[in-house]
N, C-alpha and C positions, 0 to 999 in steps of 0.2 A: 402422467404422474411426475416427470421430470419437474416440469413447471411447476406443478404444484411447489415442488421438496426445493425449486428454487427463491418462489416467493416465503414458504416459510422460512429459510433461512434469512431471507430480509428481515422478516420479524423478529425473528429469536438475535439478529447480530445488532438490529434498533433497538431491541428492547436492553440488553450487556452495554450499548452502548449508553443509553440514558440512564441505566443503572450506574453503570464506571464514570461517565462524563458529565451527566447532566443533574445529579442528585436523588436521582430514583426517583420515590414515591413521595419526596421535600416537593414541598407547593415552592411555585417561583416569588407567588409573592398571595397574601392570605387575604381572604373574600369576606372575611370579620361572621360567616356564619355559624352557626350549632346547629347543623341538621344531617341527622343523619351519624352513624360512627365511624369514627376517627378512620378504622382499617378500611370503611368504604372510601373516604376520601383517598388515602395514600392512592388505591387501586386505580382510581382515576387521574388522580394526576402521572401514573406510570403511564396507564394508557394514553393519554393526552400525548405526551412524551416521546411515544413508542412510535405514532399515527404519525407524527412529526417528521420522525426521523425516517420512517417508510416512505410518507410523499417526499419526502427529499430523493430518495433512494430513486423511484418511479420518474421522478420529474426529472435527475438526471440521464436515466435512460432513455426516457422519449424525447431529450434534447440532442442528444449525441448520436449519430448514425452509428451503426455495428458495421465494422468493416470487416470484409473476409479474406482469409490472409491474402488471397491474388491478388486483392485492392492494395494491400497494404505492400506486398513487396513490390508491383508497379509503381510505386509511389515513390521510389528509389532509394529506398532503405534496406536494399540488400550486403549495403557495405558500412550501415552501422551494424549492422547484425554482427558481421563477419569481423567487426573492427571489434566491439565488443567479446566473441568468442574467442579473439585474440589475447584479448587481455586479461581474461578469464584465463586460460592458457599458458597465459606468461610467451606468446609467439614475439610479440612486437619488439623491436629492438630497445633493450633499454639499459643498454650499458655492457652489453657479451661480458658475460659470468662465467669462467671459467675456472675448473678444481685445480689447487692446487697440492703442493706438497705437506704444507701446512695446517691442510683439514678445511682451509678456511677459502671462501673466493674471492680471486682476483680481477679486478677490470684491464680489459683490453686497453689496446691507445687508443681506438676509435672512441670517442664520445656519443651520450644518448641523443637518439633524435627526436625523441617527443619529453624524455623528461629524464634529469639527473638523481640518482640515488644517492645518500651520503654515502662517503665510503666509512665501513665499518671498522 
């Protein structure tokens, strides 16, 4: 049942997306025919649309390997990670901020080592 509820979600996020991006149920360009009614046509060109965006969806899955995170941290990215949660964090050095009397903070004499903050 997973799989299923993940492929419908392909659908239901191709279909908001041709809806939002691609003009919905608008033809790309008109076939000069009268057959049939108008709400048949919109329905098909959604779906047209929708199938579109799904084999995209499909075809880039079955181009890209799924890596599982032991692949991916042997691959030695374990110190973007950590360089990232740094900066997430506020760890990295970037200019020693320290309170002052003033309410307000002040910079140390050290300067930043990956990047300067204007002083405020």
């Amino acid at each position: 049942m997973f799989f299923l509820a993940e492929y419908a979600n392909m659908i239901l996020v191709s279909a908001i997306a041709a809806i939002m991006f691609f003009g919905g149920w608008q033809p790309f360009f008109t076939l000069g025919l009268d057959i049939g009614p108008q709400w048949l046509w919109d329905w098909f060109w959604l779906f047209i649309k929708t199938f579109f965006l799904v084999s995209l969806f499909i075809w880039f899955r079955a181009s890209f390997p799924r890596y599982r995170y032991d692949q991916i941290y042997a691959s030695g990215l374990e110190g973007v990670h950590s360089g990232h949660a740094g900066l997430a964090a506020g760890d990295l050095p970037s200019g020693c901020r320290r309170p002052s009397t003033s309410g307000r903070a002040e910079r140390c004499e050290r300067s930043s080592l990956l990047f300067e903050f204007p002083a405020a």
